[in-house]
N, C-alpha and C positions, 0 to 999 in steps of 0.2 A: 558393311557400310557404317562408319561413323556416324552418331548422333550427338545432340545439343548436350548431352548427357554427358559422353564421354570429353568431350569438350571441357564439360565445368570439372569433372575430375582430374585430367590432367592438370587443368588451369592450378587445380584449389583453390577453386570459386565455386556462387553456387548456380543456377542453371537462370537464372532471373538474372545477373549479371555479365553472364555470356551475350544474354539477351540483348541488356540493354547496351554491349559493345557491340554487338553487330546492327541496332535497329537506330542506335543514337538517340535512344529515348530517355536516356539520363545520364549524366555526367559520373565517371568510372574516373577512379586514378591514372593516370600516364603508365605507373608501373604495371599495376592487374590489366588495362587496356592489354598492355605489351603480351602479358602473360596468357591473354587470352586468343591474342590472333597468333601466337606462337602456336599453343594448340591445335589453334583450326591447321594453321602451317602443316604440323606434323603426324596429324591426322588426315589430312585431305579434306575437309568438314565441309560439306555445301548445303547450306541452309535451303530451305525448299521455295525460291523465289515465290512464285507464283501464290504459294497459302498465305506467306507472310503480306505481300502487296494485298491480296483479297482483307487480313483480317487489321492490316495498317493503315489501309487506303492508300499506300505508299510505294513505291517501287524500288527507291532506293537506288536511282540512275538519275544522273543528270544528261542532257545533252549539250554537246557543242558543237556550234556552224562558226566557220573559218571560212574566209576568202580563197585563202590560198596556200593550204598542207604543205605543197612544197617549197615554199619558204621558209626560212631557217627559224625566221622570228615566231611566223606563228608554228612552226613544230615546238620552240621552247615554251610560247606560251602555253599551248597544252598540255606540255611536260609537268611545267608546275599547275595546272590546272587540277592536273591525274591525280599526282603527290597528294597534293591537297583533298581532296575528296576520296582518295582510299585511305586517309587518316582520319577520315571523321566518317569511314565506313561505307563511302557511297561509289558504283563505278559511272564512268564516262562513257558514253556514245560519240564520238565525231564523225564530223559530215565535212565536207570539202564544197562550198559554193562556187568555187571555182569564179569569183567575178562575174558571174550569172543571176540576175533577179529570178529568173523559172525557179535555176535550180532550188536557189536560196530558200523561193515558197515551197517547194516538192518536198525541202531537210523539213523546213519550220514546220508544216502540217501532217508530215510523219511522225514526229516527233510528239507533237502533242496528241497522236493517236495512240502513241506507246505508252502515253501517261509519264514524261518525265514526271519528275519529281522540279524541275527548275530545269532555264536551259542559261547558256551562254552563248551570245552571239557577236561577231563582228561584223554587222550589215554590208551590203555592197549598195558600193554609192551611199547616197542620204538616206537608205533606210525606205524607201517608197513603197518598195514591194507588199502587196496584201498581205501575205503573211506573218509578215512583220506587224503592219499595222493592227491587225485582227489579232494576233498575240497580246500587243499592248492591251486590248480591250478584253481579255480573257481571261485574267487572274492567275493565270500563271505564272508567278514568277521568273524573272530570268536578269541578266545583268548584261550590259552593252561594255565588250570589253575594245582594246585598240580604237574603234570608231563608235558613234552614237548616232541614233538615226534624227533625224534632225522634227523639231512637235511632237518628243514623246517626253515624256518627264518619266524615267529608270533609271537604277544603278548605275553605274558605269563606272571603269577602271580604265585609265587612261593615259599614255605620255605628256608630256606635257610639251606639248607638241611647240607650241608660240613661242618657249625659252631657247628650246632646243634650236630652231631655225632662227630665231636673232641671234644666237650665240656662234651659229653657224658663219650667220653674213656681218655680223661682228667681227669675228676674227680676219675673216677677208679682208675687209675696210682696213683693219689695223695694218696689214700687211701692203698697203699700198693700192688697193684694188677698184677703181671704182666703176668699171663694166662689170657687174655680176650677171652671169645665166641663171637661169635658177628650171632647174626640170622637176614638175609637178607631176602627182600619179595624174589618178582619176577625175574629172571635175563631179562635181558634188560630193565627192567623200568629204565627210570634218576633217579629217586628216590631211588631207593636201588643202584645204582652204586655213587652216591654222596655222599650218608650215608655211603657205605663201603671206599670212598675216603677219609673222614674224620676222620672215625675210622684208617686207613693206618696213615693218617699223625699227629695224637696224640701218636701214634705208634715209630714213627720215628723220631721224635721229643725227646723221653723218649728212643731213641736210640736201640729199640727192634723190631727186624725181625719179619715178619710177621710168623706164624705159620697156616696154610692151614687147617689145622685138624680142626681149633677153625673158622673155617666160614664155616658155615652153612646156606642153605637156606631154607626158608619157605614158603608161598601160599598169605600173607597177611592177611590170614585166625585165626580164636585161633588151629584148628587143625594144620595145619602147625605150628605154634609154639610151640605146645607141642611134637611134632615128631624130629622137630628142636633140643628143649632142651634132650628129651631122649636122640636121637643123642651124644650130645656134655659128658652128662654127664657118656653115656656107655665107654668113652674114656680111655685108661689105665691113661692117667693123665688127667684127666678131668681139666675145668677151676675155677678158685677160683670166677667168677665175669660171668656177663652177659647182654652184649648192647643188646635189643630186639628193632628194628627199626619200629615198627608199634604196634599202642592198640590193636590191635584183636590178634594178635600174640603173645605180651606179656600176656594177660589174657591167651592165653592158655599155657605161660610158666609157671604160677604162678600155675595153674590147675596142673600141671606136678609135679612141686615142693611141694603143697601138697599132691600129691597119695603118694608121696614118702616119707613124712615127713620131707622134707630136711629144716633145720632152715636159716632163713634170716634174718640179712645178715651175721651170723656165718661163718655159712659153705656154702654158696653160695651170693654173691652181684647181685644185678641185677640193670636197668635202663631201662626205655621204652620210647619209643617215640612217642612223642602224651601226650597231658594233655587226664584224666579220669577223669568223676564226680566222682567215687566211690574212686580217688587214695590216698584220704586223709583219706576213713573208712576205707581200708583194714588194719589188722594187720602185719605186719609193715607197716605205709603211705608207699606210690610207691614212689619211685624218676624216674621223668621223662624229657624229652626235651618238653618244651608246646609247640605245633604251634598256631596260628594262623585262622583259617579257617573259621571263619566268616570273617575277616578283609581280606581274600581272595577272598572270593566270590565278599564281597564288592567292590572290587577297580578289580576285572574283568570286573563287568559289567559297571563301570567307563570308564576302558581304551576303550571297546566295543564300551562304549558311543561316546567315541572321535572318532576312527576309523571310527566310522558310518558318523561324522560327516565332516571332511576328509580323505578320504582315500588314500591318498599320506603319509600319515605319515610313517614314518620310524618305524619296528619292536621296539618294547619296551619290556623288560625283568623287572620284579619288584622281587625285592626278599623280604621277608615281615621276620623280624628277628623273632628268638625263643627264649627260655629263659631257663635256667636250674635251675630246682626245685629239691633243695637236702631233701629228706627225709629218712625214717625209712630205707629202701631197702640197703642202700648204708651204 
């Protein structure tokens, strides 16, 4: 079995700097960094967790709790989340809350039982959950990424949700539209009260009162999105156009709009938010709001990084911009 030893002689380093590439306890060149997890590579080299936490106080794991794994967003954000912290030496835990407050507390107080080192979470709903809250008040760092629980002052990495969904029901307006639907996830997440704040002020802006009938909310789900669009389009005046604020929701608007045969963008407009791999094959391309969500992950476990490294630092907010992609839909 490979030791820290053989380690530093493949490297040609010397064993105090293998150290400090695996512990992150001092800054190493990018190239000796390289040269030294090459070794461990080619050795198979597995540090002896459990001595190093005892004599670090450290574990060297962060955790992360997600809404919802199988969405595509949050699988990227955790992609780069991973990226990110096996470059600065640390592995990742994910938990899957599944839009569950239980579950969400059963991840968060596991978690701090395993001694992360920091977690990352995106709350369900406004964050209410004790666990959540009694986290805030335990010193353990961690960063609110996607969503922020609402009376906490933490990190957080975020879309910038309010531009994205003005820019959404901007584009509409411009195209003629002035019935917008607009399908919401969850009520209380930040995330759908942003997006509906955005959609309001492209609204008012274009000098047009809100009409209540044309919001509607969803699950973040494709079933909730297609329950959503029945909804809006049983209407006696149904909408000429349609903001869907999440990808699993607008695929099941789209679901919807073909049972029905409805043509796009004739007789109905729509926009999603969230970039799709698929959004450029469908017939018509989608037009969407892209986020971000690698470059989320990524610069969570950045800020993580800093916090860990003092913890005096003052709350940090990042809002990470989107982009509007006009295609076929619109």
């Amino acid at each position: 079995m490979a030791t820290i030893k053989d380690v530093a002689r493949l490297a040609g380093v010397s064993v105090a700097t293998v150290s400090h590439v695996i512990n992150g306890t001092r800054p190493v060149a990018p190239e000796t960094a390289a040269r030294v997890w090459k070794a461990i590579k080619e050795l198979d080299y597995h540090p002896n967790a459990v001595a190093r936490s005892l004599r670090t106080r450290t574990t060297h794991a962060i955790g992360v709790v997600v809404s919802d794994i199988t969405n595509p967003f949050f699988a990227t954000l955790v992609r780069g989340a991973e990226d990110a912290a096996i470059e600065a030496g640390y592995s990742i835990i994910v938990c899957n809350s599944d839009e569950d407050l239980q579950k969400e507390d059963l991840y968060v107080n596991m978690l701090r039982r395993r001694r992360m080192d920091g977690l990352l979470i995106a709350p369900v709903r406004d964050g209410a959950s004790p666990a959540v809250q009694e986290l805030a008040q335990s010193g353990i760092p961690f960063v609110f990424v996607d969503r922020k629980a609402k009376g906490i002052e933490a990190d957080a990495v975020l879309s910038d949700n309010v531009q994205g969904a003005y820019l959404a029901t901007t584009h509409l307006l411009e195209r003629g539209h002035t019935r917008i639907g607009i399908i919401l996830g969850i009520k209380g997440a930040t995330t759908t009260e942003e997006r509906f704040h955005g959609y309001r002020l492209a609204l008012e802006e274009h000098g047009l009162p809100i009409d209540h009938r044309l919001v509607v909310y969803g699950s973040y789900r494709a079933e909730g999105g297609q329950e959503a669009l029945r909804a809006l389009l049983s209407l006696s005046d149904p909408p000429t156009a349609v903001f869907s604020t999440n990808n699993l929701m607008t695929l099941g608007a789209l679901r919807e709009l073909r049972r029905r045969g409805v043509k796009v963008p004739e007789e109905l407009a729509i926009v999603g938010f969230d970039e799709l791999e698929w959004a450029e094959l469908v017939e018509p391309p989608l037009t969407v709001v892209s986020q971000r969500p690698y470059e989320i992950g990524h610069r969570a476990i950045g800020l993580l990084l800093e916090r860990l490294r003092d913890p005096d630092l003052k709350p940090r907010e990042i809002r990470v911009p989107v982009d509007l992609k006009a295609r076929g839909t619109t």
